[in-house]
LUMKELO-231085 format. One line per 5 residues: for each residue x, y negated, z negated of C-alpha. Coordinates in steps of 0.02 Angstrom, whole numbers, always signed. Example, Ala and Ser with C-alpha at 12.3 -4.5 7.8 and 13.67 -1.06 7.14 Angstrom:
residues 2
+615 +225 -390  +684 +53 -357
This chain:
residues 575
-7621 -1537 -10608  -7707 -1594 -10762  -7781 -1746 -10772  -7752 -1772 -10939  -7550 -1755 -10925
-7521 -1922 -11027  -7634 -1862 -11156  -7535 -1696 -11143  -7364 -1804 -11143  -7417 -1865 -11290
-7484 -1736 -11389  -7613 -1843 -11451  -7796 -1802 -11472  -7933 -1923 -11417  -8110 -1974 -11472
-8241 -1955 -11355  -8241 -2097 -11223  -8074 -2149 -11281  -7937 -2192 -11134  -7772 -2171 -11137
-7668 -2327 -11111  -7594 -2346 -10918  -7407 -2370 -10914  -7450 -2560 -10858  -7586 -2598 -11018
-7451 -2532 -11150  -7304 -2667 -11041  -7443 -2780 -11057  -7467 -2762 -11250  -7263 -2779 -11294
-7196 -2895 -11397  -7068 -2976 -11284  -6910 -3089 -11347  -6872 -3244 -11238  -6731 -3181 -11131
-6624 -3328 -11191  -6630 -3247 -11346  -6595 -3084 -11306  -6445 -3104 -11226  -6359 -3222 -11369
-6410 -3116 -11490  -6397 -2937 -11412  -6252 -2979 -11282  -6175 -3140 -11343  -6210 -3236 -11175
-6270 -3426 -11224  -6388 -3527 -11127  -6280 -3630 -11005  -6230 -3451 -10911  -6421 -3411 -10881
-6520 -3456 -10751  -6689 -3396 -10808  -6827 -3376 -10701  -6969 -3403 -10834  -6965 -3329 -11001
-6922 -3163 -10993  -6810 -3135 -10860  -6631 -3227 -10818  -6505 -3212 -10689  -6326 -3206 -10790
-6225 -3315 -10685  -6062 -3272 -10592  -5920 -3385 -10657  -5974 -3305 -10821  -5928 -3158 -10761
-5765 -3179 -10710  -5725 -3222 -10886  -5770 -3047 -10973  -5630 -2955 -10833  -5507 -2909 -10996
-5610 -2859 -11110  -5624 -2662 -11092  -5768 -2551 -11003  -5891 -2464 -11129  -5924 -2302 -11094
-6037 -2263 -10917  -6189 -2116 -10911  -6245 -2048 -10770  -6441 -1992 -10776  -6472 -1875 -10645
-6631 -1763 -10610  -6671 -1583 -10496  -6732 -1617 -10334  -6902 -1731 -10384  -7082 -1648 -10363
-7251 -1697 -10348  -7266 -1648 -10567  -7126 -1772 -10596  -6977 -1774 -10697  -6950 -1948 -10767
-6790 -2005 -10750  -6808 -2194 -10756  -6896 -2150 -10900  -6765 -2072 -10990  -6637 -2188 -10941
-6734 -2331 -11018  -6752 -2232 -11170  -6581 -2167 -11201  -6546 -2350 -11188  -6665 -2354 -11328
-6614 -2219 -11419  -6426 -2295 -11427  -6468 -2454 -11480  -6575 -2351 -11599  -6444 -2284 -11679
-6341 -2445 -11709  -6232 -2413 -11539  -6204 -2566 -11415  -6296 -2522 -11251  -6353 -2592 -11079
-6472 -2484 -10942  -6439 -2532 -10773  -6569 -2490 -10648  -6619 -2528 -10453  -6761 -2658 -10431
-6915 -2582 -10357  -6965 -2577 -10180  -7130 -2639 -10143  -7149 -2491 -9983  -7150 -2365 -10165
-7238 -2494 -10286  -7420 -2492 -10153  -7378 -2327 -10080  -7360 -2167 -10185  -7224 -2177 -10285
-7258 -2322 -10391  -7187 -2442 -10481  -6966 -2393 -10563  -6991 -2498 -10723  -6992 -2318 -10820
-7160 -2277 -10903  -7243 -2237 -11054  -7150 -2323 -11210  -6993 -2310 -11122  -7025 -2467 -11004
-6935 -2610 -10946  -7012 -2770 -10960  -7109 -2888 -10901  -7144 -2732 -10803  -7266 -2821 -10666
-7114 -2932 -10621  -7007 -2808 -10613  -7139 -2711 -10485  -7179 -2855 -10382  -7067 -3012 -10321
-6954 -3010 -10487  -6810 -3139 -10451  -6827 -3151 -10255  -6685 -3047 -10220  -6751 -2907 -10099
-6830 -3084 -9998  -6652 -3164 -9996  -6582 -2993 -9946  -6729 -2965 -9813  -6704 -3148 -9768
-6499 -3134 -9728  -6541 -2969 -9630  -6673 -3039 -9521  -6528 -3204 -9491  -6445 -3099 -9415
-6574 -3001 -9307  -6617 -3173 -9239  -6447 -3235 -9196  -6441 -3083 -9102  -6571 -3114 -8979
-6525 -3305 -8986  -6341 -3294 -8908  -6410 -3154 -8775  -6544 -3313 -8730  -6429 -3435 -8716
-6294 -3360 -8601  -6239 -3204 -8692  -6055 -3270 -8677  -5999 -3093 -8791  -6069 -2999 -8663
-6191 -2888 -8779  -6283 -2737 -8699  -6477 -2764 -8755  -6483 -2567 -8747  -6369 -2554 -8872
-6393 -2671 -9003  -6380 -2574 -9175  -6466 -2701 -9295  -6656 -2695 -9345  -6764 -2808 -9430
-6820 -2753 -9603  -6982 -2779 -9692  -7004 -2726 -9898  -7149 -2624 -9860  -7212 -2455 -9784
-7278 -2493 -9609  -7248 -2348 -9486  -7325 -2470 -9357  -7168 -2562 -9356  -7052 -2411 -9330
-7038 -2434 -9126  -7083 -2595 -9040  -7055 -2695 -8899  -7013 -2884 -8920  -6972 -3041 -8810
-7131 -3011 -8722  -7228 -3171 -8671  -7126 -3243 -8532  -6934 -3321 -8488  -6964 -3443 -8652
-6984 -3294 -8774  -6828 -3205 -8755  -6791 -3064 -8655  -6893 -2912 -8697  -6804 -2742 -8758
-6850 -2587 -8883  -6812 -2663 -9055  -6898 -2599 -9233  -6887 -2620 -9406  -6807 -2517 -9564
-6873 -2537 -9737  -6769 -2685 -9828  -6700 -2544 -9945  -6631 -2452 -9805  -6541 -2608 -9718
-6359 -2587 -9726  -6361 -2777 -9825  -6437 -2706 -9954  -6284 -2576 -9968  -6150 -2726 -9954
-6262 -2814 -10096  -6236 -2669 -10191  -6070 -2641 -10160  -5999 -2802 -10174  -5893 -2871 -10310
-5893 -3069 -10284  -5951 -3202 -10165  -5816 -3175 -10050  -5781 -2989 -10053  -5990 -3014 -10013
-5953 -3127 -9865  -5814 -3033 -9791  -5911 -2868 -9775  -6054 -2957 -9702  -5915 -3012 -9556
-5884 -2838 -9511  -6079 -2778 -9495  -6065 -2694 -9309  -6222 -2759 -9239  -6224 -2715 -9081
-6071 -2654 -8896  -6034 -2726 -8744  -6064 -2625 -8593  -5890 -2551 -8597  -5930 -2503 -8767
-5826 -2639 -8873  -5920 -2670 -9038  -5990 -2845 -9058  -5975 -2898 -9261  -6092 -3026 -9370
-5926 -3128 -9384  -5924 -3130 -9184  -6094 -3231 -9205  -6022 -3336 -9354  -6197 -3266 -9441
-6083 -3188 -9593  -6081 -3403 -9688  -6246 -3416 -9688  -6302 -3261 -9730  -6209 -3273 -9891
-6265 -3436 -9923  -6468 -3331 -9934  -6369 -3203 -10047  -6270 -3324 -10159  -6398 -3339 -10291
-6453 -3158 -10295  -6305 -3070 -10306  -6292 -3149 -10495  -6368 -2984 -10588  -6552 -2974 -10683
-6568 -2983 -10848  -6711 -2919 -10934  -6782 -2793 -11087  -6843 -2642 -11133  -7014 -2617 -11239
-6895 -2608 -11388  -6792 -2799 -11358  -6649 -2704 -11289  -6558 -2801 -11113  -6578 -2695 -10957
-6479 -2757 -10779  -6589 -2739 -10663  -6513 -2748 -10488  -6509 -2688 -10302  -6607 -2537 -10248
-6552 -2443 -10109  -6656 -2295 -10058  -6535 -2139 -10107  -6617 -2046 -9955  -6570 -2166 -9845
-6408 -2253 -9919  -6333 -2231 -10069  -6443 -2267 -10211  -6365 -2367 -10350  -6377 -2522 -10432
-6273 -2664 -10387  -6082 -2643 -10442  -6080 -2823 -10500  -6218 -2751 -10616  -6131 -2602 -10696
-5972 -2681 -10700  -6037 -2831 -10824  -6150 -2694 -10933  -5981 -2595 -10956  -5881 -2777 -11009
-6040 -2817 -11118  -6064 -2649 -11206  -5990 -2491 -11266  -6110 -2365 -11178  -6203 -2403 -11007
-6336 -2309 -10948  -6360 -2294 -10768  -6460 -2174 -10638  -6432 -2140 -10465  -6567 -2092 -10355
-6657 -1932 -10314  -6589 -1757 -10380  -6391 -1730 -10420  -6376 -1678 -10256  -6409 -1818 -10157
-6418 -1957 -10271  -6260 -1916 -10385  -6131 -1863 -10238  -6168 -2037 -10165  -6166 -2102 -10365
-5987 -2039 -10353  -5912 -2021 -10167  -5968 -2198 -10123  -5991 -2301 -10279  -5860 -2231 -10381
-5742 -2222 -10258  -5776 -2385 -10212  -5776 -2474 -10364  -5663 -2378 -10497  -5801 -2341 -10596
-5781 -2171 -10708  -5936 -2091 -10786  -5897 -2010 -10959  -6047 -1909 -10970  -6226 -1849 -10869
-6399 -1803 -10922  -6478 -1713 -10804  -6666 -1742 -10808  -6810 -1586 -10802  -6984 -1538 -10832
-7067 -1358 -10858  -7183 -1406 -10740  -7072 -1453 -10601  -6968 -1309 -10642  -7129 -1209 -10623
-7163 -1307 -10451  -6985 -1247 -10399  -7024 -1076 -10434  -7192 -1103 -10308  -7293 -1109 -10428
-7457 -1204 -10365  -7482 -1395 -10451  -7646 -1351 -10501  -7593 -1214 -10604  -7437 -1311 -10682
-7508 -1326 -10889  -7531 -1126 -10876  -7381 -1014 -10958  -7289 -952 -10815  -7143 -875 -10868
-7120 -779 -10672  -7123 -961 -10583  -7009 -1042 -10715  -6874 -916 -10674  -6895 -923 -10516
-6877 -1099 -10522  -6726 -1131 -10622  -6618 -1092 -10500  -6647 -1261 -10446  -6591 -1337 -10603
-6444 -1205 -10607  -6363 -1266 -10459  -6384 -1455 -10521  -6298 -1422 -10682  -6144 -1326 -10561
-6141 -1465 -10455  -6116 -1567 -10610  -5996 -1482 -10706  -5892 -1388 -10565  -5928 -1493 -10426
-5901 -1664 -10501  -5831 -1603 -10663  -5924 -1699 -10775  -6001 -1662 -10964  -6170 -1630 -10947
-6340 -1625 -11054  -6505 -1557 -10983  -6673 -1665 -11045  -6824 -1592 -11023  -6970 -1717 -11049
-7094 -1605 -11161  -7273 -1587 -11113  -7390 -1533 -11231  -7450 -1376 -11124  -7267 -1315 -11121
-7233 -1156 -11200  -7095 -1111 -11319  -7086 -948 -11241  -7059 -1102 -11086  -6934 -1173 -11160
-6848 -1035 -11234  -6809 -985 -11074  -6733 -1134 -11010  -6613 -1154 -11150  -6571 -960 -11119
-6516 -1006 -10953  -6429 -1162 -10993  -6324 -1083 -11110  -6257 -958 -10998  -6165 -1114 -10904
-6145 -1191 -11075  -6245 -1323 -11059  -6344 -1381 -11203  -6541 -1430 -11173  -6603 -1572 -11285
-6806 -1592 -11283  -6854 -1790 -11282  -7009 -1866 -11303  -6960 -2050 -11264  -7127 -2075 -11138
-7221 -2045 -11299  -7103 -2117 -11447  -6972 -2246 -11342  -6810 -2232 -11439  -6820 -2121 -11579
-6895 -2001 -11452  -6722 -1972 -11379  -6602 -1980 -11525  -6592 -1804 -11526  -6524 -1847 -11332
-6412 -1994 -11374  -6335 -1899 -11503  -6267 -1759 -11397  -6229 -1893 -11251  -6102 -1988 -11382
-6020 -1806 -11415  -6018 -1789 -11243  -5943 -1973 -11218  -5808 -1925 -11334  -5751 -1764 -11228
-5606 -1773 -11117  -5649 -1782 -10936  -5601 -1806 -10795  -5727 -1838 -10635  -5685 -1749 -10450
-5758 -1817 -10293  -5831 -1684 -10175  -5692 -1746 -10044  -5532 -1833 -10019  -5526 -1996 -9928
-5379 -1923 -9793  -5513 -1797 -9752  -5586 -1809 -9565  -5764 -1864 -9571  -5823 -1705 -9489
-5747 -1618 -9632  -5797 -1744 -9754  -5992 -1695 -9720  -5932 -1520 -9717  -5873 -1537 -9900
-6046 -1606 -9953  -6157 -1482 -9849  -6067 -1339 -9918  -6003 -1348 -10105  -6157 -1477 -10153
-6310 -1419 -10049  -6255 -1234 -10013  -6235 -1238 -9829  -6187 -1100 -9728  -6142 -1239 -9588
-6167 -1417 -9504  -6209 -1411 -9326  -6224 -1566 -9238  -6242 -1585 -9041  -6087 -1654 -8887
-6156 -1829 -8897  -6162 -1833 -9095  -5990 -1737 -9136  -5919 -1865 -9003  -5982 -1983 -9092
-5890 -1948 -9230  -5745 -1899 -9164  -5744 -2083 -9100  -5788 -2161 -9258  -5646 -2071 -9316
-5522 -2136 -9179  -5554 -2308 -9197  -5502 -2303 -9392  -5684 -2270 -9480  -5592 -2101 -9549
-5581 -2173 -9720  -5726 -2205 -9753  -5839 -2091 -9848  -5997 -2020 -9773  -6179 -2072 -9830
-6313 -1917 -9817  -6475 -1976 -9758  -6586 -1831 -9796  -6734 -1770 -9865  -6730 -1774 -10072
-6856 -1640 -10108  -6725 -1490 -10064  -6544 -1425 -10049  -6603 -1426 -9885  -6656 -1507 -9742
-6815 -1444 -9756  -6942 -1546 -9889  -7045 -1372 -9913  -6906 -1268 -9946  -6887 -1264 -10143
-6770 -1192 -10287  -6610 -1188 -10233  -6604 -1123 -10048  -6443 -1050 -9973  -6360 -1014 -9825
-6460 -1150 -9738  -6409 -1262 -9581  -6375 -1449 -9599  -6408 -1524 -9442  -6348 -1718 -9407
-6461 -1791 -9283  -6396 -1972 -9280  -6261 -2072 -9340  -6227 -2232 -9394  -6094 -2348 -9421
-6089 -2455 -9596  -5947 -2550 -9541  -5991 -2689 -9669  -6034 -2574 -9819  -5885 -2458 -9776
-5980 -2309 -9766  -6045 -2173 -9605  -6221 -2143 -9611  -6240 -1972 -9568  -6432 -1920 -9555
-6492 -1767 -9557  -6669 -1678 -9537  -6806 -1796 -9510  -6787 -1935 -9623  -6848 -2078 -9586
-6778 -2275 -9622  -6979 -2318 -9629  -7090 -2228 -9717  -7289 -2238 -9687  -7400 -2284 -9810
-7510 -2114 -9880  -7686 -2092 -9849  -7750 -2161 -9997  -7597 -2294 -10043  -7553 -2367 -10207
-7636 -2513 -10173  -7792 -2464 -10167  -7812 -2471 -10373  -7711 -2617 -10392  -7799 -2774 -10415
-7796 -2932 -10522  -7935 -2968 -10626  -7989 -3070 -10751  -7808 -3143 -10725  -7709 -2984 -10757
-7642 -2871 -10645  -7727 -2673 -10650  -7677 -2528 -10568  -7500 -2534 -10590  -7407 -2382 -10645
């Protein structure tokens, strides 16, 4: 790939020696409002229901909350993307700048987004504060320890972990099987190291050893409750029911067994109160929760959305990964869940990832390839079906315009959009924030103001073996699910003991249809294989995982971290 794709993003030319600005030296350079005053002036909120942390960012607390429960829900979008690729599509990005872009135009609006995950932040991902002039700010908050929530919520889950091995030292009067205790520790970073260990080693006074390991804090299933939680005590009441571990005859031991499920909430209490922050442009942004969509669900926080939608008349949220993965959970978990209706989608798309889809190499990405990008679109095709047939929900593509694309590129791409009557809007937010996207907003508000009326992929009377059937086949193109005796029983117990309801959480790879990371465009006919499943007893969801995802990722060969520094008292390195 070129390394001049900002420059290219931009379609700016540069003197000699001249730099482009990093995504972290333009955050650096905005002219932020005291977050007091954005929310009185932007959202009405006065200072007594704030509990700012600094300057710039405020928690907006939760008695204030319950007071906005009559006034009527703005209008929700959904930003979507294809399945994500090494060229990037930018769909953070766009969701901060269609926030932009509706504010821009004299509309009411609040973007809701996850916090970031440190394991991305020094990994290879990065940092989920958007990029370009379509940030959220202050954006090295946002990146790093922000408010404290992912510590509370790491904090509450590791509580529990201890009481755990604490009751099995001091008598183990419930009778808990070490071998089968269900709960992890969690750490908010990449380390593969941690994946499998061994603890209580050291002697009677340590414990008593056993396999244990840790998951990624995004991946822990109080993350999910966080998110899916819609007060203190609907919070503390699915914390009870976390499953963390069976007897030997197989009876399921629960947090509220341990009487962990008080003081967890008591670490949460603060954090669930939403974060309230702004965009480049002094526009308020929730920023809250951040599951991992491969791994859970991959939404904000309920609480979140639900004040945005009392506070404004359009929300703009994203769910994670591709429409596939990200938006099913977006609407068979969280929607279900909550009530919450989205009115419209943007789907999210580059020409180079399109080009990527088609196998097109990265390196030759800025070259017309007319063969690739046709290949490719298929990808985007089936997003845009799964969208509009699948969920049934009005949908705009947005392709983030490079400066090497083509028109002959994006000719194309309209072509084939318009054959499923979908209109294609180019944005340039990265390069121009709001006004880069009014071309975008515009069409979402037409799209706001069409009838609709959103499907889920399944009904909750459906068995859960049918329920992942639903999912493998009409959203990822499936030919079947397999699943070996000890999983399907699995189940088929799960089922039996009254879990049926519950909707089922996909924990799969996000770069394909597939199971299969390598396998691009828009595979069919493919095998969806569940290797493990887990019970979310607490966040009222089955975890059904598939392929060879993982719950802790490993840190790449050359990491993140390796640019990011602090010096002369500022922070470098962070994109």
């Amino acid at each position: 790939m070129s390394e001049n794709w900002k420059q290219e993003l931009l379609g700016l030319t540069l003197t000699s020696g001249e730099a482009m600005p990093s995504d972290i030296e333009i955050a650096q350079q905005a002219k932020m409002m005291r977050i007091a005053d954005v929310a009185r002036d932007k959202l009405g909120i006065s200072d007594e229901y704030l509990e700012p942390y600094g300057h710039y960012k405020a928690k907006v607390s939760l008695p204030y909350l319950e007071t906005l429960k009559n006034r009527p829900n703005g209008k929700l979008i959904l930003v979507t993307a294809i399945n994500p690729t090494p060229a990037g599509e930018g769909k953070t990005t766009t969701t901060v700048g269609l926030g932009d872009a509706l504010n821009y135009l004299g509309k009411k609006a609040i973007i809701c987004l996850r916090e970031p995950s440190l394991g991305p932040v020094f990994g290879v991902k990065g940092g989920a504060a958007g990029g370009g002039y379509a940030q959220i700010v202050p954006m090295e908050d946002i990146n790093l320890h922000f408010t404290g929530d992912f510590n509370a919520i790491a904090l509450a889950n590791n509580l529990l972990a201890a009481l755990i091995d604490n009751h099995i030292f001091h008598g183990n009067t419930l009778g808990i099987d070490s071998r089968r205790i269900q709960w992890k520790r969690v750490v908010d970073m990449n380390d593969r190291a941690l994946r499998h260990i061994t603890n209580g080693l050291g002697g009677p006074g340590n414990g008593y050893p056993r396999e244990d390991g840790f998951d990624i804090v995004v991946a822990s299933e109080v993350m999910a409750i966080f998110c899916l939680a819609t007060s203190l005590d609907d919070l503390k009441e699915r914390l009870s029911n976390i499953v963390v571990a069976y007897t030997r005859d197989l009876k399921p031991i629960f947090a509220k067994d341990l009487n962990a499920h008080g003081a967890m909430t008591v670490l949460l209490k603060d954090a669930l109160a939403p974060n309230l922050v702004q965009t480049l442009e002094n526009n308020p942004a929730f920023v809250h929760g951040g599951p991992f969509a491969n791994i859970a669900h991959g939404c904000n926080s309920v609480i979140a959305t639900q004040a945005a939608l009392k506070l404004a008349d359009y929300v703009v949220t994203e769910a994670g990964f591709g429409a596939d993965l990200g938006a099913e959970k977006f609407i068979d978990i969280k929607c279900r869940k909550s009530g919450l209706r989205p009115s419209a989608a943007v789907i999210v798309v580059t020409v180079r990832a399109m080009k990527y889809h088609g196998n097109a190499e990265l390196t030759e990405l800025t070259k017309e390839n007319l063969v690739a990008l046709e290949k490719g679109l298929v990808n985007l095709e089936r997003h845009v079906e799964n969208i509009t047939k699948v969920y049934q929900i009005p949908c705009v593509v947005s392709i983030n315009q490079f400066l090497s694309d083509t028109p002959a590129e994006i000719d194309l791409i309209k072509k084939r959009m318009e054959s499923l009557g979908v209109k294609v809007v180019i944005a340039s937010h990265w390069a121009h924030g709001g006004k880069g996207a009014k071309d975008l907003a515009e069409e979402v508000i037409k799209l706001c103001d069409t009838p609709s009326q959103m499907q889920f992929v399944y009904d909750e009377s459906d068995s859960l073996w049918d329920k992942i059937n639903h999912i493998a086949k009409k959203v990822y193109r499936a030919s079947e699910v397999t699943a070996d005796s000890k999983i399907r029983a699995q189940i088929q117990d799960l089922q039996e003991k009254g879990y049926g309801n519950y909707p089922v959480c996909v924990a799969k790879t996000q770069s394909s249809f597939s199971t299969d990371a390598k396998l691009r465009g828009a595979p069919n006919n493919h095998v969806i294989n569940i290797r493990e499943v887990r019970l979310a007893a607490g966040a009222q969801f089955i975890v059904m995982v598939c392929g060879d995802i993982m719950t802790m990722p490993g840190l790449p060969k050359i990491p993140s971290a390796d640019k990011i520094d602090l010096i002369d008292g500022k922070v470098v390195g962070l994109f």
